[in-house]
C-alpha positions in Angstrom: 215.9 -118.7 -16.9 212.6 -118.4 -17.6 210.6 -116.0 -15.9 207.0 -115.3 -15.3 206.5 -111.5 -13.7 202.7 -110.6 -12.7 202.0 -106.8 -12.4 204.8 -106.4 -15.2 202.5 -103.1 -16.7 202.9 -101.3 -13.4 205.5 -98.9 -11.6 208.0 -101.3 -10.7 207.1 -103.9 -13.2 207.6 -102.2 -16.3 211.7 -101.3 -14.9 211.9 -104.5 -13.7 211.2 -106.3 -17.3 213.4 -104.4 -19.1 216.4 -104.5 -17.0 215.4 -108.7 -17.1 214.9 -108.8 -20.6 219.0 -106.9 -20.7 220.3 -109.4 -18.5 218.9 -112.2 -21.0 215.9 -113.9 -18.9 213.0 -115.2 -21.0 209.8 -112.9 -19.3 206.5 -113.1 -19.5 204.3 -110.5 -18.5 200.7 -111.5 -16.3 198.9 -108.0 -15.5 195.1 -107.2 -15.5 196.2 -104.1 -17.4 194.4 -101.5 -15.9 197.6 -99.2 -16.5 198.6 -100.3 -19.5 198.1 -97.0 -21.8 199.3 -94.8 -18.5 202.8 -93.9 -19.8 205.0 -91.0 -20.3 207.2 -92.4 -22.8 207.5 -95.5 -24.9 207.6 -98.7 -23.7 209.1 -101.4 -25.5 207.2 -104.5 -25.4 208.4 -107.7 -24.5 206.9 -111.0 -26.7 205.1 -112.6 -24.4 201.5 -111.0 -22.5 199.1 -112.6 -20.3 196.5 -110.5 -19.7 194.7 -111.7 -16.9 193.5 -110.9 -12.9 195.6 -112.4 -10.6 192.5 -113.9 -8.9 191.5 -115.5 -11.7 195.0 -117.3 -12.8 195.2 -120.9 -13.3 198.0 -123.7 -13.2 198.2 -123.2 -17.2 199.5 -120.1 -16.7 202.4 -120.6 -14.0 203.1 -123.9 -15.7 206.6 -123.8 -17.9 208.3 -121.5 -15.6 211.5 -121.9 -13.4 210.7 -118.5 -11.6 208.0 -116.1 -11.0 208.4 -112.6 -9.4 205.5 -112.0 -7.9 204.3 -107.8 -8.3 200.4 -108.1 -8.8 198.2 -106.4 -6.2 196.5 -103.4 -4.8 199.4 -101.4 -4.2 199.3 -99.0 -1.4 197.1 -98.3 1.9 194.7 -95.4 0.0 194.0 -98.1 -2.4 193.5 -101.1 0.5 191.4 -99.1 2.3 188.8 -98.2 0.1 187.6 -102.1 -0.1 189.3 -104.4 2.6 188.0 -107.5 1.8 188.9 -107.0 -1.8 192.5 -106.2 -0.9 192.3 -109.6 0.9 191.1 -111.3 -2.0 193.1 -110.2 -4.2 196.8 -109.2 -2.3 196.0 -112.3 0.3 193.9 -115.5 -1.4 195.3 -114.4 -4.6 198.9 -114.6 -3.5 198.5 -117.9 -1.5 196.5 -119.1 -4.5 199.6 -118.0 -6.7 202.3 -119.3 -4.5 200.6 -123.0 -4.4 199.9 -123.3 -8.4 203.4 -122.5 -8.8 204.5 -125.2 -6.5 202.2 -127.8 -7.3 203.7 -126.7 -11.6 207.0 -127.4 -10.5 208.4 -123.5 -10.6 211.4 -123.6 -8.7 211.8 -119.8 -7.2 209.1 -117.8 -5.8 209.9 -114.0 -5.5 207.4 -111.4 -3.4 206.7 -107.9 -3.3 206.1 -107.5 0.0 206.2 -104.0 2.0 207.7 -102.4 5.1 204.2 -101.1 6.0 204.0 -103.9 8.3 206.0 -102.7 11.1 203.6 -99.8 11.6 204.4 -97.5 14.3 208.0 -98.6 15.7 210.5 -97.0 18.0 212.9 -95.0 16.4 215.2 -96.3 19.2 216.0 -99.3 17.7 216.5 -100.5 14.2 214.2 -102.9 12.0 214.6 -106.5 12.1 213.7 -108.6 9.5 212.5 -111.2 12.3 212.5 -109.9 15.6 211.1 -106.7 14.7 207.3 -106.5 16.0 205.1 -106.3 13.4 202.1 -104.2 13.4 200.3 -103.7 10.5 197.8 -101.0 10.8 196.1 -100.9 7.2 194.9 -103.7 5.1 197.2 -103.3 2.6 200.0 -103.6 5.6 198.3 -106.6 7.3 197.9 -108.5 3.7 201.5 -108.4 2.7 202.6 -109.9 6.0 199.7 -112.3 6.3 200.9 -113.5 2.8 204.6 -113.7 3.6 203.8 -116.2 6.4 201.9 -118.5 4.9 204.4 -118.3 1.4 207.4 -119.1 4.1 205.0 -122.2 5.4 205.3 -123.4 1.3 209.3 -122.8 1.1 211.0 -126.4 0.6 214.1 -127.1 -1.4 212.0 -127.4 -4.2 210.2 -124.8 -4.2 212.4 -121.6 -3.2 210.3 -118.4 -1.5 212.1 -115.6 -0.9 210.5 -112.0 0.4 211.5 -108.4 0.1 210.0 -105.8 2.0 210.9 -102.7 -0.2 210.6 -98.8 1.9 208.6 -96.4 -0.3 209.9 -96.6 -3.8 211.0 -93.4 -6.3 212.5 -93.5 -9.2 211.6 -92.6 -13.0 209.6 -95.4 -14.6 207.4 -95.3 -18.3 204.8 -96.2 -16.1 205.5 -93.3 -13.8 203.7 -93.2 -9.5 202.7 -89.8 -8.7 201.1 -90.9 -5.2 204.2 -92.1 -3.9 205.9 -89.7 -1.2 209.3 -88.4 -3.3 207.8 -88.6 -6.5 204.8 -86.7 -5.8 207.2 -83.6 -4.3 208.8 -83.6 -8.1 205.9 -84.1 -9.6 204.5 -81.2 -7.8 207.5 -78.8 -7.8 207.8 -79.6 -11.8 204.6 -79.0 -12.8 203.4 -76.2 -10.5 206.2 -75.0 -9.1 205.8 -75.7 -5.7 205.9 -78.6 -3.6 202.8 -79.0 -0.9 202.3 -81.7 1.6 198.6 -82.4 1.9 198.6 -84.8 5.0 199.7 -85.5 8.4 201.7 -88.8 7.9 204.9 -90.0 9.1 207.6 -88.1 10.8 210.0 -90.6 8.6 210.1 -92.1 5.9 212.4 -94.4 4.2 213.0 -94.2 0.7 214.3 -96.8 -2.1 215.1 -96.1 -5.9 212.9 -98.8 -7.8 216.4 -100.1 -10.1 217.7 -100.6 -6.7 214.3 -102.1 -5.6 214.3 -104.3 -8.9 218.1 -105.4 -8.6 217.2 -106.8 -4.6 213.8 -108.6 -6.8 216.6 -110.1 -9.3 218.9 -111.0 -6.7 216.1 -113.4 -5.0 216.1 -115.1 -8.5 220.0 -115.6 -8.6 221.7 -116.1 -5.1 222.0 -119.9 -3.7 219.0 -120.6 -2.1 220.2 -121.4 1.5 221.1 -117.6 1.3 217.4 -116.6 0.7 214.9 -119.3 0.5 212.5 -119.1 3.1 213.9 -115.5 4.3 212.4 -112.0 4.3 214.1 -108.6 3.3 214.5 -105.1 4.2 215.2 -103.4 1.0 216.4 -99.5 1.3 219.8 -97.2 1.2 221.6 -96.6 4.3 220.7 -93.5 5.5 217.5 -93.5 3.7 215.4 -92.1 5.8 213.9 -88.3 5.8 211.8 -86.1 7.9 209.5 -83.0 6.3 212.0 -80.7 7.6 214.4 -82.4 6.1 212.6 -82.5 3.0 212.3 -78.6 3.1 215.6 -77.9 3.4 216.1 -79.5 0.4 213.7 -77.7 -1.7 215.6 -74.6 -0.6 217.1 -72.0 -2.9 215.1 -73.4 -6.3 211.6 -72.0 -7.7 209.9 -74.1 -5.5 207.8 -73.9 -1.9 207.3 -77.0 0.5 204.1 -76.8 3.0 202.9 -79.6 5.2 199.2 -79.0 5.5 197.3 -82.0 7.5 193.8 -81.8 7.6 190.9 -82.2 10.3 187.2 -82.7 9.7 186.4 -86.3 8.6 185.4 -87.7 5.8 181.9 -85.5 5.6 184.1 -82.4 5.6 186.4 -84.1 2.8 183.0 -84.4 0.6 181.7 -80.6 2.0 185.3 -79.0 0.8 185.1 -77.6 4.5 188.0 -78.9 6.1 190.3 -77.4 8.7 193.7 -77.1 7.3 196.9 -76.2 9.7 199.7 -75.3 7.6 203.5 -75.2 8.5 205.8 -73.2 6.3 206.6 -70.0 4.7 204.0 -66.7 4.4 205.3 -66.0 0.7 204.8 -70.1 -0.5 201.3 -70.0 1.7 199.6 -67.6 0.1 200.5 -68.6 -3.6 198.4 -72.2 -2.2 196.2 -70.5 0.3 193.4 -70.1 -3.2 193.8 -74.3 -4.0 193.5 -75.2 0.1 190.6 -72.7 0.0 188.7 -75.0 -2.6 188.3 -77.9 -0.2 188.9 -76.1 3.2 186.4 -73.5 5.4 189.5 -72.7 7.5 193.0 -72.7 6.5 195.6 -71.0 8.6 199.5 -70.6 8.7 200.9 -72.1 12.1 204.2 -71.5 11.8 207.4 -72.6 9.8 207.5 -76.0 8.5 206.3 -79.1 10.6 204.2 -76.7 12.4 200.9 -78.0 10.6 202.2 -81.5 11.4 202.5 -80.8 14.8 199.0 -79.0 15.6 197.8 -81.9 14.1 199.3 -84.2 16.5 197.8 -81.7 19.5 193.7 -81.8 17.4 194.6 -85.7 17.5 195.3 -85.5 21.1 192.4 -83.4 22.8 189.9 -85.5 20.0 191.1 -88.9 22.0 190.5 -87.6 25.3 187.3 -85.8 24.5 185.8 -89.7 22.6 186.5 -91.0 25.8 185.1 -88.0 28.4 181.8 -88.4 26.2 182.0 -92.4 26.3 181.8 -92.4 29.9 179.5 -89.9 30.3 177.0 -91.4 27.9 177.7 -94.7 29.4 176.9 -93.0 33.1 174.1 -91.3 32.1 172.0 -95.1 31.1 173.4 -96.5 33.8 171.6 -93.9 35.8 168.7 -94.5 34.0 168.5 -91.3 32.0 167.5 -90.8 28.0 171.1 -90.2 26.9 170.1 -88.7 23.6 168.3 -86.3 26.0 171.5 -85.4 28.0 173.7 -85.4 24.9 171.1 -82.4 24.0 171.2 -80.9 27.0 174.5 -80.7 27.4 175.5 -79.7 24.6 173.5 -76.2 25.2 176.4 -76.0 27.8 180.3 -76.4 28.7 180.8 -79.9 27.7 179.5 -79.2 23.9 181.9 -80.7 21.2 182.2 -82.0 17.5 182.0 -85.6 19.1 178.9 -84.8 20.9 176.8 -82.7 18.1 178.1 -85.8 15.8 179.0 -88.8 17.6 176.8 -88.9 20.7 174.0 -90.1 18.8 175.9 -92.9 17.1 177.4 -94.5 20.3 174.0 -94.8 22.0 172.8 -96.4 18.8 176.1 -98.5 18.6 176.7 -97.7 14.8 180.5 -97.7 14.2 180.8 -98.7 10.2 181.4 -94.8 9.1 183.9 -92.1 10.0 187.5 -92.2 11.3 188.8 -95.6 11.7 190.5 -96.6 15.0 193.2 -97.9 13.1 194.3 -94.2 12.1 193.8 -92.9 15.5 196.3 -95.9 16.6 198.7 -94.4 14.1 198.1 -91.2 15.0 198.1 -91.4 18.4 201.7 -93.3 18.6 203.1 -90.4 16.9 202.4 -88.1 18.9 203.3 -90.0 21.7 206.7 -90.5 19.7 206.7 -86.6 19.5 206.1 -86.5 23.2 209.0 -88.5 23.8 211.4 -85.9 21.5 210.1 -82.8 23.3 209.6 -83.7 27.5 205.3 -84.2 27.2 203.7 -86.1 29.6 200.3 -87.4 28.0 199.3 -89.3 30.3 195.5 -89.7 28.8 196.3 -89.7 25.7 198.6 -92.9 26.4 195.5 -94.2 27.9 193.4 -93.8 25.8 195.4 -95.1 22.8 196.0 -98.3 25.1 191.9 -98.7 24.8 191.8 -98.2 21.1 194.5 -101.0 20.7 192.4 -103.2 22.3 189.2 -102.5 20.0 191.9 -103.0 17.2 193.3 -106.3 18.4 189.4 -107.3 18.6 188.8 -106.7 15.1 187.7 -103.2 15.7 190.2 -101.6 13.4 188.0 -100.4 10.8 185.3 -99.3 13.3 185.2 -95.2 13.9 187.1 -93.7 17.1 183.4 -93.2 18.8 183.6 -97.3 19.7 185.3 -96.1 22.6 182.2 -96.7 24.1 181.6 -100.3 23.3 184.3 -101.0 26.2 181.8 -99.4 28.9 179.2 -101.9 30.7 175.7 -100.5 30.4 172.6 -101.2 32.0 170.5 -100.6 28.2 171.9 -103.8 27.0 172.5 -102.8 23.4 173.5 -105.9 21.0 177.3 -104.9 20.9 178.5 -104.9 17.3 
């Protein structure tokens, strides 16, 4: 068979070739090459190289084929989020574009990467379902991949074979090695400092994949019958694949390495001050060995308690944040109504009991209605639902805090999404009759 793999230079790509080229399939390779020279051992190099962007490609250069596995694309939610509408130009328009060259060439299988990011936030109650499952992608890197896999499944004919996989978060050695990913990031760390450290507040779980097992699902869309796969989408992962930071911990135990999780608080302006709050969960002994590298990028970092604790007074700065957004929503919004200078009560006020971060910072921006900066409501969803999740493990009742993440859902399903958390107000009538945004 001959096979046409884009993003072939990459993490997954670069196993993926070689275990094709052992198996005797004819590759070619289509990568823009940014990570071509990024390797920690020799990689053997296949005959055939197109080095091209995947926005950029052309029936010439799917014509010929009988398969192509599609890899290309901006490959994680840091990534997607730095630039949205490029990651919809280049993991949406130039998939779809992709997918109907290939058809209209005559390539018979169409294989794609797709991602289990798109079930964002689910109950831990019930176990993913390829189709019933909700979706809800929360990042543009999430709501790409599964805006591409529906229109690729609209193309599937018996002509023209489409088959999706929806990998969990892939580990695994590769020439072209991922530091960024979860598992291999805790090696990475733990072999080259001797420590492992957990610098954010994500997940409770997360489900893990090794990429040959990852590449052997890719191959296996190539080779089963098509009524078995063609116009289908897959969960690929191990059973039992899924692990918590605890969990995680535990198994760092007894070797020459330490295991923090360290979330942060203070936006993106305290990200660029290096004056960020940082609550830590773990051991004293593995804290202070990191307590001088937090303290390069931190103004206060302090030990909560054993590991998961940081994660967890996270979840209760996420909580009181949400429910003081909305107190100083309302209150702004009361105060025009009223037909007071609400820049003049926000400074007022804030000589007194109701003074806040939001208010010094945010206050100004809500009366102004400028939302393109700062925490995105899409993170605040995520956040949120976990610690409602948490809630749910350990007998909470946040009543405002479910609230108010009801609100924000509706800003996101309004296009919100990328808008800060302070667009709380933008729900609020008021009398100044600001041009909403």
């Amino acid at each position: 068979m001959n096979v046409l793999v884009t993003g072939n230079n990459g993490y997954v790509g670069t196993v993926l070739v070689d275990i094709l080229i052992k198996k005797g399939y004819s590759v070619t390779g289509l990568d823009v090459n940014y990570f071509e020279s990024c390797t920690l051992e020799p990689v053997k190099q296949h005959s055939h190289q197109v080095v091209k962007d995947i926005r950029e490609v052309d029936i010439n250069e799917v014509a010929g084929f009988d398969a192509i596995v599609h890899l290309a694309g901006l490959s994680n939610d840091p990534m997607g989020e730095l630039n949205p509408g490029l990651t919809e130009e280049i993991n949406f328009r130039g998939t779809v574009n992709l997918a109907r060259l290939s058809k209209k060439a005559g390539v018979e299988r169409f294989v794609y990467a797709s991602s289990q990011s798109m079930y964002g936030i689910s109950d831990t109650e019930n176990e993913l379902d390829e189709d019933d499952s909700e979706k809800n992608p929360v990042t543009a890197y999430a709501r790409t991949k599964w805006e591409a896999e529906l229109e690729l499944k609209k193309m599937h004919s018996n002509d023209f074979v489409v088959a999706c996989f929806r990998p969990s978060t892939v580990f695994g050695a590769s020439p072209r090695f991922r530091s960024d990913i979860v598992y291999n990031n805790l090696v990475a760390c733990a072999y080259t400092t001797g420590r492992i450290e957990i610098l954010s507040d994500g997940s409770p779980w997360r489900p893990v994949v090794h990429v040959k097992d990852v590449c052997q699902a890719f191959i296996s869309g190539l080779e089963a019958p098509p009524e078995l796969v063609g116009g289908k989408a897959f969960n690929v992962g191990i059973p039992e694949g899924n692990f918590t930071v605890k969990e995680l911990a535990e198994a760092a135990q007894g070797r020459t390495m330490g295991f923090l999780d360290a979330p942060v608080s203070g936006g993106q302006v305290g990200a660029e001050d290096g004056a960020l709050t940082i609550m830590v969960g773990g051991e004293e002994a593995v804290f202070d060995r990191a307590t001088p590298v937090m303290d390069a990028y931190s103004r206060a970092t302090t030990l909560m308690g054993p590991v998961g604790s940081g994660q967890l007074t996270k979840m209760v700065n996420q909580i009181t944040a949400a429910g003081l957004i909305e107190a100083l929503a309302e209150g702004l919004a009361f105060a025009v109504n009223a037909g007071l200078d609400g820049k003049k009560v926000a400074r007022v006020i804030s000589k007194g009991a109701a003074q806040s971060w939001q208010m010094d910072n945010r206050a100004g921006n809500m009366l102004d209605d400028k939302f393109d900066f700062g925490f995105a409501v899409d993170w605040m969803c995520k956040d949120l639902n976990i610690c409602l999740e948490e809630a749910k493990q350990n007998g909470s009742d946040l009543p405002v805090t479910e609230l108010v993440n009801r609100f924000y859902t509706e800003i996101q399903k309004a296009g919100g999404g990328r808008k800060d958390t302070s667009s709380l107000i933008q729900r609020l009538p008021r009398s100044d009759a600001v041009k909403r945004r």
